[in-house]
N, C-alpha and C positions, 0 to 999 in steps of 0.2 A: 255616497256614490263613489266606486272607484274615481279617481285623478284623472286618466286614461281616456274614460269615458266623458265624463267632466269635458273635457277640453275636446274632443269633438262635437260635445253636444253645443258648445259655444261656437264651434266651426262651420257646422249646419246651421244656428240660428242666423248665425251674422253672413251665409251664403245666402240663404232664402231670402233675407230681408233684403239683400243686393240685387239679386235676382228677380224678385217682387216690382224691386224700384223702378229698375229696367226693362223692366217687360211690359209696365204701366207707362214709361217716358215712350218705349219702342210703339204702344200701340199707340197715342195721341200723335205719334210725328208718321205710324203707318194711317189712319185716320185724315190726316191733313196732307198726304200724299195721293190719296184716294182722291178725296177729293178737288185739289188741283189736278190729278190726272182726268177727272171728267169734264172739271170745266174745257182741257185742252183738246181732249176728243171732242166733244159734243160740237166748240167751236171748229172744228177740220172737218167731222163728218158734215156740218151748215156750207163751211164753206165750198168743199167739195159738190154739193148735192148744187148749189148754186150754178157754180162753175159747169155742171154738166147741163141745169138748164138754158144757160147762157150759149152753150156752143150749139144746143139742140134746139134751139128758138133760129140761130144764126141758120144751120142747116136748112132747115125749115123754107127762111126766105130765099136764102141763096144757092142749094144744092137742088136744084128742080131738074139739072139738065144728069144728076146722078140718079140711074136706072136703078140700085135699089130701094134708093129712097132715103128721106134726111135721118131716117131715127136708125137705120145703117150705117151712115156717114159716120152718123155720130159716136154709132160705137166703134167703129173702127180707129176714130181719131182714140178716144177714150182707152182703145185696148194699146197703141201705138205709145200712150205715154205712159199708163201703168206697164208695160214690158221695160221702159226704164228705171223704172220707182222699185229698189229693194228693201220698202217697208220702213217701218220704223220700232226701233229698241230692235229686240234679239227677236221676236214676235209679233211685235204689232203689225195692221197692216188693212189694208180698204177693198170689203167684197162690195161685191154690184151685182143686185139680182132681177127677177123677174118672180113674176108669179104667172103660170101656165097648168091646163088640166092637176089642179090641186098638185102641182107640185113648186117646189121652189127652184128656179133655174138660175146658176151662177153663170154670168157674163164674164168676169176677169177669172184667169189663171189664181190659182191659192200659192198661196205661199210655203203652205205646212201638207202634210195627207194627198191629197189627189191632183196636185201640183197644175200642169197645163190641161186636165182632162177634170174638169169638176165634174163632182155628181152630183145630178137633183138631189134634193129632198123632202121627202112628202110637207104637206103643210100641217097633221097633225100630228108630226113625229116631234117628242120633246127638244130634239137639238136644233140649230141654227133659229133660237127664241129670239135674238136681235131684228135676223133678217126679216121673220115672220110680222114683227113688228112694225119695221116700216114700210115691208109691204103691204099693211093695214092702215096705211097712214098718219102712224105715229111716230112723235121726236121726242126724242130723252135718251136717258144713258140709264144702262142696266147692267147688274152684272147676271150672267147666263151663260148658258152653253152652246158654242159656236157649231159649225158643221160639222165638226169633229169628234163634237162632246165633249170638247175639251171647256172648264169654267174663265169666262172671260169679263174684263169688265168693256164693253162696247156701248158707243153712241150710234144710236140708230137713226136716221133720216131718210122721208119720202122723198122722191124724185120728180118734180111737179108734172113732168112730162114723160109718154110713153109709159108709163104704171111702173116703174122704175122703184128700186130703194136701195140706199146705200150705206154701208156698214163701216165704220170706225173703232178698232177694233185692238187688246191687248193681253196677254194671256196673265190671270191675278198669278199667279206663280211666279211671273217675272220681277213682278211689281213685289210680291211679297220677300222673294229672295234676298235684299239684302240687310231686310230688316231681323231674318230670320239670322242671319250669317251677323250682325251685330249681335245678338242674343247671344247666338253660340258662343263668339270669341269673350263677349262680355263674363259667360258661366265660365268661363277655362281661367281667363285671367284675374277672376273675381277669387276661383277656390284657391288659386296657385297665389295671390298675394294675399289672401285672409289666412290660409295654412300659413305662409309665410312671419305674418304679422303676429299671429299665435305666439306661433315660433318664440321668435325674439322677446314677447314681452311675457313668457313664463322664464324662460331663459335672466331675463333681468327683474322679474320679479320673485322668482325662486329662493333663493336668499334671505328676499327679506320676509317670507314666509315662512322659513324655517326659524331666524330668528323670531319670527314672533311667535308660532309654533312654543317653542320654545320657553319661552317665557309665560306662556300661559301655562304650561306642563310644572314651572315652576312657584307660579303664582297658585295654582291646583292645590301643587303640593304642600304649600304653605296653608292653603285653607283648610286642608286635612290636619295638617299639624297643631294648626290654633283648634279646629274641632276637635282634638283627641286632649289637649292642655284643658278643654272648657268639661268636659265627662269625669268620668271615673275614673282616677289614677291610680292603678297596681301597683302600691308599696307594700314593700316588708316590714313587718312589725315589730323585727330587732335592728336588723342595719340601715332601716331606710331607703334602700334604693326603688328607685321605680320600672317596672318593665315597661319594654315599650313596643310598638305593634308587630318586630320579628319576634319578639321572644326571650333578647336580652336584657338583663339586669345592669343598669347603669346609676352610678351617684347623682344623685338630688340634682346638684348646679351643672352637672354633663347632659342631664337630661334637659333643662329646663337652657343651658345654654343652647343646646344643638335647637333647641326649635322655639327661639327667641330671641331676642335683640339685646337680652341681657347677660352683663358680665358680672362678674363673682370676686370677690376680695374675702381671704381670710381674717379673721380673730376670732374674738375668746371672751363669753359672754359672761359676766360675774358670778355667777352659780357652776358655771366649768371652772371658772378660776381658783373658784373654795374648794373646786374637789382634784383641782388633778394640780394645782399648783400652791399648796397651802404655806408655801414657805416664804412668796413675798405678801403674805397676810399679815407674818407675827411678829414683822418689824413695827404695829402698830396695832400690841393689842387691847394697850391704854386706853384708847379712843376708839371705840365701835363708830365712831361719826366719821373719823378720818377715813375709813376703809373705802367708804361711798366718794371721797374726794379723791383718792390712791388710785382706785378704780377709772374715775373719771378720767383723771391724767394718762392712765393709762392708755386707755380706748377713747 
């Protein structure tokens, strides 16, 4: 594999595997964000729904001399404090409805879309799933899609009085945003310091890969050499010499020096002696015995 390639493809693994780690830490602590955010709705929309039976019980006994009647009273107190209340986080925030000729009728002002002028909606239309809910006289937390259609995670709660139900309510996008915007920053600064990391430790490991590179090119070259010493060696049949794998003719111990550990020392073996040097022979030709002892001395 190209070098090049190599070392991006080391770049990508050890990104995904960061990114893998991260995205599995982001979803257990998005997970456990979830749900603490329902246990805190579920308890607001209880205590809410309380709280308006409590002032609508109080009505009740005490507002008789008021000509619309307690369950007016009541909403008017109700609408008088929600016009102070601007929600909570960047989204959240508490409808209060009714259910009327099969539709759903919003009592408080929205916060998002159709603001002071809510608009009904049917009761078998897919959106405002929460409201629908507790206007059926059910409590729990769901996530669904509000009057907007927008997907929310909301606690829904019945209104014990006047067929009332009240919604606790937060858009997941909110909630989801900063786990996403972790991830992000997490991927930029994960590629920008693993490129980094790369970086430096080919930079300082570089070196010692050409060295050794190297030395294996060497040690190669040496096993080829002892492989060509252990075969068929191309000598000449008068002077001896050997060729060797470009094509030149070299002496016996140039050859066997260049691709061996061994060195070479001159002399002159007794049978060369008698032929090319016969004149320190005939100082001793008395003694055929001493020759082998001359010799000896010699060499």
């Amino acid at each position: 594999m190209d070098p090049k390639k190599r070392v991006w493809l080391l770049i990508l693994i050890m990104f995904l595997l960061v990114i893998s780690t991260t995205v599995v830490s982001v979803g257990l602590l998005y997970q456990t964000s979830i749900k603490e955010q329902k246990i805190r709705l579920a308890e607001t929309a209880k205590s809410q729904a309380r709280l308006i039976e409590a002032v609508a019980n109080f009505n009740k006994s005490y507002s008789n001399n008021y000509s619309p009647g307690a369950r007016e009273a009541t909403l008017v107190q109700i609408r008088e404090a929600h016009s102070n209340y601007q929600g909570f986080g960047v989204t959240g925030e508490f409808t209060l409805a009714e259910k009327k000729n099969k539709q759903i009728i919003f009592l408080l002002s929205h916060r998002h879309y159709d603001l002071d002028n809510p608009k009904p909606v049917p009761c078998d239309s897919p959106i405002a799933e929460p409201m629908r809910l507790a206007l059926s006289g059910k409590s729990g937390v769901v996530i669904g899609l509000d009057y907007r259609g927008a997907k929310v995670l909301a606690a829904h709660e019945p209104v014990g009085v006047f067929g009332l139900g009240i919604v606790a309510k937060i858009d997941l996008a909110e909630i989801r945003a900063p786990f996403i915007k972790v991830i992000n920053i997490t991927a930029i600064f994960s590629f920008f310091l693993i490129t980094l990391g790369v970086s430096i430790f080919l930079k300082l490991t570089n070196p010692l890969l050409r060295n050794l590179n190297n030395t294996i090119e060497k040690l190669q070259k040496v096993l080829r050499e002892v492989k060509v010493l252990r075969g068929i060696l191309p000598i000449c049949s008068f002077c001896k010499k050997i060729r060797d794998d470009k094509g030149y003719w070299n002496q016996v111990e140039v050859y066997l020096r260049d691709r061996s550990d061994a060195d070479f020392s001159h002399g002159i073996c007794p049978e060369c002696m008698r032929k090319h040097y016969p004149g320190f022979l005939q100082q001793d030709t008395h003694k055929t015995s001493d020759q082998d002892s001359v010799l000896s001395k010699w060499f």
